[in-house]
KEKE-3310 file (N, C-alpha, C; in steps of 0.2 Angstrom, whole numbers, plus 5000, padded with zeros to 4 digits):
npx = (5039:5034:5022:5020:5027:5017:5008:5011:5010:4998:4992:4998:4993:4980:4980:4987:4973:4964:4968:4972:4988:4990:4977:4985:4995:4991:4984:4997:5003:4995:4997:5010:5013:5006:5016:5029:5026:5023:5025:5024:5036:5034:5022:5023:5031:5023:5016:5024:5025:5013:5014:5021:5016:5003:5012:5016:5002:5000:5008:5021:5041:5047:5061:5062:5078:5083:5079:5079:5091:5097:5087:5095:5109:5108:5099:5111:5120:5117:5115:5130:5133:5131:5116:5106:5098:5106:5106:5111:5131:5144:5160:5167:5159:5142:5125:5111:5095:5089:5097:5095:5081:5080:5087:5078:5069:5072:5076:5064:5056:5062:5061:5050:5045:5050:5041:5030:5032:5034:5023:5014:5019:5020:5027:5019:5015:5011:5012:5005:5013:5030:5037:5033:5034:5045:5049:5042:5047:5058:5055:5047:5061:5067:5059:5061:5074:5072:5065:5075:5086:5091:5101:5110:5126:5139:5149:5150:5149:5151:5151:5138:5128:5133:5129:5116:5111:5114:5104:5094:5096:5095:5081:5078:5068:5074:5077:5069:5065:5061:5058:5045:5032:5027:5019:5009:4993:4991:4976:4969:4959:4953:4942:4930:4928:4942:4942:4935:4943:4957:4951:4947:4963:4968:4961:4967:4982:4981:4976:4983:4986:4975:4976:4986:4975:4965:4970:4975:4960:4955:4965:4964)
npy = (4578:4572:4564:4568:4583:4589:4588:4597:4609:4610:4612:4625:4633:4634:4639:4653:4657:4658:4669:4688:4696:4707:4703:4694:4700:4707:4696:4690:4700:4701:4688:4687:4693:4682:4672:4676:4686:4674:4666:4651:4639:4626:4628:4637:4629:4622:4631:4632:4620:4623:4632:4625:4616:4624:4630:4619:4617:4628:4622:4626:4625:4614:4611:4597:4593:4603:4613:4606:4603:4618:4621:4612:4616:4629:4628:4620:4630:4637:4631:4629:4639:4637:4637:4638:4623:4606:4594:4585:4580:4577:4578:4594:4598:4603:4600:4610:4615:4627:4632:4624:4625:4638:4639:4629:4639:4650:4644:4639:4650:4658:4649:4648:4660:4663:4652:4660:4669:4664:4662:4673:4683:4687:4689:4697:4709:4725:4739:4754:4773:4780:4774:4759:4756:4753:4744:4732:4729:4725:4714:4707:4706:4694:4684:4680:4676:4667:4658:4655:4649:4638:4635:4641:4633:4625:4623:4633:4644:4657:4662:4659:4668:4679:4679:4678:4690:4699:4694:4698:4713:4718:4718:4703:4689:4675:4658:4643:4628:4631:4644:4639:4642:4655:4655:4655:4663:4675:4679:4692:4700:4694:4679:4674:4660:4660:4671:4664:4653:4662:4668:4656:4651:4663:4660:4648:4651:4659:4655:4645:4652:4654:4644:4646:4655:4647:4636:4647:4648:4635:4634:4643)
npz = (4879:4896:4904:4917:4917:4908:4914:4927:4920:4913:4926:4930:4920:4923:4936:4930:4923:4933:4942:4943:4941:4950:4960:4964:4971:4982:4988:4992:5002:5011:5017:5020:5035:5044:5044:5047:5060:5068:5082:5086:5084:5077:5069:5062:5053:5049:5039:5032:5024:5018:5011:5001:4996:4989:4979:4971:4966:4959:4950:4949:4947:4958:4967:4977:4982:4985:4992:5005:5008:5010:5020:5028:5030:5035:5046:5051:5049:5064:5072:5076:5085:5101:5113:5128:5132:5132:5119:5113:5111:5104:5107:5107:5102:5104:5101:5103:5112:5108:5099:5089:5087:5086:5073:5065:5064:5056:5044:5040:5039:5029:5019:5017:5012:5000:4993:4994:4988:4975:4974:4973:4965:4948:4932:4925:4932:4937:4944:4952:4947:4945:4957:4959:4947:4945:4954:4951:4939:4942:4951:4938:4931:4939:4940:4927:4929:4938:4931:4920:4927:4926:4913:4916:4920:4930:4922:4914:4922:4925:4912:4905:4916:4911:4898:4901:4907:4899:4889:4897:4899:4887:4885:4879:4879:4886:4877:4876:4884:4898:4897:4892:4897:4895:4884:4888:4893:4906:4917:4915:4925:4940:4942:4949:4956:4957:4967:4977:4982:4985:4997:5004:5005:5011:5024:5028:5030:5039:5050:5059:5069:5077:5083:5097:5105:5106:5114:5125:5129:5132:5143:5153)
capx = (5037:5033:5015:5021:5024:5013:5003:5011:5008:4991:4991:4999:4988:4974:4981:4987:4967:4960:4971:4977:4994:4989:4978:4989:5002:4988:4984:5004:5006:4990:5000:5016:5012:5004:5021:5031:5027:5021:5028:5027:5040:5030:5013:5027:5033:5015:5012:5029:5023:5007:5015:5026:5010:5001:5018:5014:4997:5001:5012:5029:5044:5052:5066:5063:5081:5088:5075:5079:5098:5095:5087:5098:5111:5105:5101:5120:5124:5114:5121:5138:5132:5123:5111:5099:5097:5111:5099:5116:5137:5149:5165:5166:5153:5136:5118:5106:5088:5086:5100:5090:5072:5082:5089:5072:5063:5075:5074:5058:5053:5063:5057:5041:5044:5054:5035:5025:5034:5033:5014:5011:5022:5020:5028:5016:5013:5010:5012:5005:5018:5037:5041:5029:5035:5052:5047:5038:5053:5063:5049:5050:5067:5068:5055:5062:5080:5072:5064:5081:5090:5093:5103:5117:5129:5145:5156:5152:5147:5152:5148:5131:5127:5133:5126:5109:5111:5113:5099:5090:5096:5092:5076:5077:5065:5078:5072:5070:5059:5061:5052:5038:5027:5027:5015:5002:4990:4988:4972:4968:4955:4953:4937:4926:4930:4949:4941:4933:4952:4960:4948:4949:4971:4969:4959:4971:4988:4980:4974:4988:4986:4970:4980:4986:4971:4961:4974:4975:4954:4954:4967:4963)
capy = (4581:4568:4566:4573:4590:4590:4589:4603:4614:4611:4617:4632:4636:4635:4645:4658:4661:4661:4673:4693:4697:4712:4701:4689:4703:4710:4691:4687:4704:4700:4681:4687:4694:4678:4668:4683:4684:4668:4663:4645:4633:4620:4629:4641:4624:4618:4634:4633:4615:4623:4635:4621:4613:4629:4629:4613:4615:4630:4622:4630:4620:4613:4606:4596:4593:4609:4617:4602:4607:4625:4621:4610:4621:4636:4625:4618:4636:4641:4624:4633:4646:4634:4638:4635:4615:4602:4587:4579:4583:4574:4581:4599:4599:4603:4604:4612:4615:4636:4635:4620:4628:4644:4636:4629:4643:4655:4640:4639:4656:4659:4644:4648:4668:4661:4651:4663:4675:4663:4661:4680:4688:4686:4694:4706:4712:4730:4741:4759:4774:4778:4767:4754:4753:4750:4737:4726:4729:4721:4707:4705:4701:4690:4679:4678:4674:4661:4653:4652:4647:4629:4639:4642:4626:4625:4622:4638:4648:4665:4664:4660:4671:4684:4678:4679:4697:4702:4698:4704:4718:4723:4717:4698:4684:4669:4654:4636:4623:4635:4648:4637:4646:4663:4656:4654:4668:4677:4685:4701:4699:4687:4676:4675:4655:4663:4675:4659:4650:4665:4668:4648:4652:4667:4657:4642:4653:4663:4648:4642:4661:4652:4639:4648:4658:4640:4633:4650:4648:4631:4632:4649)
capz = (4886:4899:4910:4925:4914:4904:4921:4927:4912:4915:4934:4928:4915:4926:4941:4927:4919:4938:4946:4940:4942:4957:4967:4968:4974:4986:4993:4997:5007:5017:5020:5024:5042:5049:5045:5048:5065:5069:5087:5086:5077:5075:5064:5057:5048:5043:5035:5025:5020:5016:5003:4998:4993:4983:4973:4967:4964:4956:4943:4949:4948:4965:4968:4986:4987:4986:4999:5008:5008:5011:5028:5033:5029:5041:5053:5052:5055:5068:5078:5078:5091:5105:5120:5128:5134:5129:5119:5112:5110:5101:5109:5110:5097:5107:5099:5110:5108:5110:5094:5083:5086:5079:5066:5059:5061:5053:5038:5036:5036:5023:5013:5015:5010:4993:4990:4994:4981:4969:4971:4973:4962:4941:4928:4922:4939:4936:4952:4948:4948:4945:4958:4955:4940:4946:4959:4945:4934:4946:4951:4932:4928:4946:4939:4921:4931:4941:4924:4916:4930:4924:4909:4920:4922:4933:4918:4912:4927:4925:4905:4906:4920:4907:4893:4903:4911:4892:4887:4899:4899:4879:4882:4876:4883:4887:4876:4878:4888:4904:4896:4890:4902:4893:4880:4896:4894:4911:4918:4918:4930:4944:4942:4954:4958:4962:4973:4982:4982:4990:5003:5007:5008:5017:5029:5031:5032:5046:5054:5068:5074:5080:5091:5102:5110:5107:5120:5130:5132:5136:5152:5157)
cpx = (5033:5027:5016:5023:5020:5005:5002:5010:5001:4988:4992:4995:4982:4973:4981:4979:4963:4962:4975:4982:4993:4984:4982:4994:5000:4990:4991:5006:5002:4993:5006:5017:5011:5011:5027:5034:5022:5025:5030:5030:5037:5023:5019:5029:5030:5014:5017:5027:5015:5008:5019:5019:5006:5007:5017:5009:4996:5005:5019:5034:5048:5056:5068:5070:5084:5084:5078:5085:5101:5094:5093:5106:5110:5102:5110:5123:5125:5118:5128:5138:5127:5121:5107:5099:5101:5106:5105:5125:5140:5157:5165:5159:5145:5128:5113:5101:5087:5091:5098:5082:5075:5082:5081:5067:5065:5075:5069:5055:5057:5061:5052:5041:5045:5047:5032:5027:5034:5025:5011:5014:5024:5026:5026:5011:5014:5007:5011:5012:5026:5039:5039:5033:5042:5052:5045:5042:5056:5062:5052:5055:5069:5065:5059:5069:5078:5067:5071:5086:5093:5100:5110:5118:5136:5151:5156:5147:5145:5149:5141:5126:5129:5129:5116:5107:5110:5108:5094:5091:5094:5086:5070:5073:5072:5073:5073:5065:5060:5056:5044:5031:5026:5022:5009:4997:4986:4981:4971:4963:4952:4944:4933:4924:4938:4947:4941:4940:4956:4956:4949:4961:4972:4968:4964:4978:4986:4978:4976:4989:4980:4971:4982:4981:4965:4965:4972:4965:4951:4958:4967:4953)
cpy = (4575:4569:4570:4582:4593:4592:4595:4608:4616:4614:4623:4636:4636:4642:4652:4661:4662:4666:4681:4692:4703:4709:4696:4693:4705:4705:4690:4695:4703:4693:4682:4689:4687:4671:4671:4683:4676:4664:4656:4642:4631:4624:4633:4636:4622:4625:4634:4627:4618:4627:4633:4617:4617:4632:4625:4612:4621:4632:4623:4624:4621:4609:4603:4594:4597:4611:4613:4604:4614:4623:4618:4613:4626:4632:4624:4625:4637:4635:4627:4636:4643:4639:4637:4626:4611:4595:4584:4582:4576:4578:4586:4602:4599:4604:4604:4614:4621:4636:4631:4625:4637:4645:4634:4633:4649:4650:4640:4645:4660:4654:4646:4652:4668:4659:4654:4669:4675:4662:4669:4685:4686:4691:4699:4709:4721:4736:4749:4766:4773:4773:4760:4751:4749:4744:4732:4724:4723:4714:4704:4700:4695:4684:4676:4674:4665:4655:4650:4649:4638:4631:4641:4635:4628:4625:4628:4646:4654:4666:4664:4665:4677:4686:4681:4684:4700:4701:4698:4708:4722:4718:4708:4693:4678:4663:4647:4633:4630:4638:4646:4640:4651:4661:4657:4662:4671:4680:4692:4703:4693:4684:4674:4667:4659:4669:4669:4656:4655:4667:4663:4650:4656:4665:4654:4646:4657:4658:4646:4648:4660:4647:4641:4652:4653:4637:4639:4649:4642:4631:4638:4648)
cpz = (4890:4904:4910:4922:4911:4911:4925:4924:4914:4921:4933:4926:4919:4930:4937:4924:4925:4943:4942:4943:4952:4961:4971:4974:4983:4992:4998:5002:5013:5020:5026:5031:5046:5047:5049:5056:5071:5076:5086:5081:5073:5068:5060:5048:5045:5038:5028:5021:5013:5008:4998:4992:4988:4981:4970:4964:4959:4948:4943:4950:4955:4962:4975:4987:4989:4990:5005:5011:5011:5018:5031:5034:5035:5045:5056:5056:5059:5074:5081:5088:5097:5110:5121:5130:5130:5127:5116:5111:5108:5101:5111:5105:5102:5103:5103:5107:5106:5101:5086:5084:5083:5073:5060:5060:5057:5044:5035:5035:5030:5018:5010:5011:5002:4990:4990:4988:4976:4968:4969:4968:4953:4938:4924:4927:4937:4941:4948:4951:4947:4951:4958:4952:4940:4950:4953:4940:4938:4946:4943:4929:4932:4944:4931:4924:4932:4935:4921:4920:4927:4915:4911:4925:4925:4927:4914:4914:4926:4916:4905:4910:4915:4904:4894:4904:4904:4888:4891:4896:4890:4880:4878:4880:4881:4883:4875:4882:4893:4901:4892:4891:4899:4888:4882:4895:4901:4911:4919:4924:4935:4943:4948:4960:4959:4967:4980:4987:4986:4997:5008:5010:5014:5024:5033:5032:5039:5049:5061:5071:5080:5085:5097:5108:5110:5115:5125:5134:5136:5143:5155:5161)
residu = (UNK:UNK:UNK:UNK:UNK:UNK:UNK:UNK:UNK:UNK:UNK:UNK:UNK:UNK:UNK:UNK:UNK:UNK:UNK:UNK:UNK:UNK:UNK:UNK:UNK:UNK:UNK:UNK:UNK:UNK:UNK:UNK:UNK:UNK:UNK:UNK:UNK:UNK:UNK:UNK:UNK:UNK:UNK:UNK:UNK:UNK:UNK:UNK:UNK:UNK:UNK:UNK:UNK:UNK:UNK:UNK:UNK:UNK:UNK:UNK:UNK:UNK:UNK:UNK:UNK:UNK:UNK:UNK:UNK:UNK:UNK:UNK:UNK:UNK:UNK:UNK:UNK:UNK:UNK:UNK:UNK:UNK:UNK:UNK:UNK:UNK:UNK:UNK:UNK:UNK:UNK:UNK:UNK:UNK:UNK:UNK:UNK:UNK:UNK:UNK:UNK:UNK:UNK:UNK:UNK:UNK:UNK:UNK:UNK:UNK:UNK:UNK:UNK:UNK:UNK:UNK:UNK:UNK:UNK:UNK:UNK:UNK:UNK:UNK:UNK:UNK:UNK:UNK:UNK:UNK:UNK:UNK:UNK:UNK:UNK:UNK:UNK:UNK:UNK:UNK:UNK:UNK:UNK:UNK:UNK:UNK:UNK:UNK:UNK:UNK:UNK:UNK:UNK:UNK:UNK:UNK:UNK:UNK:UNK:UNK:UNK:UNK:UNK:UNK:UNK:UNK:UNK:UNK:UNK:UNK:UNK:UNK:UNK:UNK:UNK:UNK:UNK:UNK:UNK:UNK:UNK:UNK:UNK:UNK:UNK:UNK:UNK:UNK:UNK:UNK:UNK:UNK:UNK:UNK:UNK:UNK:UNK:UNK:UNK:UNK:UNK:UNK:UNK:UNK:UNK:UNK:UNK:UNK:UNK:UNK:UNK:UNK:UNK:UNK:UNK:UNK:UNK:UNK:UNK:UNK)
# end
């Protein structure tokens, strides 16, 4: 195991003893509004940075080229279908602004939602109630999926992807480096510096909701 995991390891371990599994789940519904409907482009994409950044310090593995790719992807689509003001064309090819300022905010607000679900959503999230319990099941296996992910290779696509839904499905934790993480002992109860630490988040994700009526008071 190399530093930089062993570094990560240790972020994890941290987040994991300062944080229970239910307020994380609390904090990320009280987030998701202020990105959600978040008008501007531009803060939209600070905040997606921002939850790109409490992934990182949370230990979680990124992969910045594949998010990278992703966006530019769903921007590429969104170019298809121009409108709105012509800022270059290349034949009959046109990109315009109304259909780029689309594109990356349909990108980033899902980037951001995929971080914010890896910070807020554990696997012994424990939602009370029959449906609860279904909901957390799901979360559950979603998180155990995206631990094994690297587990499923191209050369044997469709097998692996079997292999892994099977054991799920009896019940079996996947095993290998990926699941390193399950030795982590979660909190049961959030500590009183992790109160401090989400009060500071909830602060800074709501934050650029404070730009606009700072402008509106200044030219009004």
């Amino acid at each position: 195991m190399n530093f930089f995991e062993r570094a990560r390891i240790k972020r994890q371990k941290v987040y994991e003893e300062l944080f229970s599994a239910g307020v994380l789940f609390i904090t990320g519904l009280l987030i998701m509004p202020a990105m959600l409907f978040n008008p501007i482009v531009p803060l939209r994409f600070l905040q997606f940075l921002f939850f790109w950044f409490l992934c990182w310090l949370a230990g979680k593995k990124n992969r910045p080229l594949i998010t990278i790719l992703v966006i530019l992807v769903i921007v590429g689509f969104n170019l298809i279908v121009p409108f709105g003001e012509i800022l270059y064309s290349i034949g009959r090819f046109r990109i315009t602004w109304g259909a780029l300022m689309t594109g990356i905010e349909r990108a980033v607000t899902l980037q951001g939602l995929i971080m914010l679900s890896r910070l807020s959503i554990r696997r012994d999230l424990k939602i009370p109630g029959s449906f609860g319990e279904l909901v957390g099941e799901s979360f559950r296996i979603l998180a155990q999926i995206m631990d094994s992910k690297k587990r499923i290779t191209r050369k044997n696509l469709m097998g692996d992807i079997d292999q892994l839904m099977i054991e799920l499905s009896e019940g079996k934790m996947p095993e290998g480096k990926e699941m390193s993480d399950e030795r982590l002992a979660p909190a049961k109860r959030t500590k009183a510096l992790g109160f401090v630490i989400i009060a500071l988040v909830l602060l800074l994700a709501w934050l650029p909701w404070g730009f606009p009526i700072l402008l509106m008071y200044l030219f009004n």
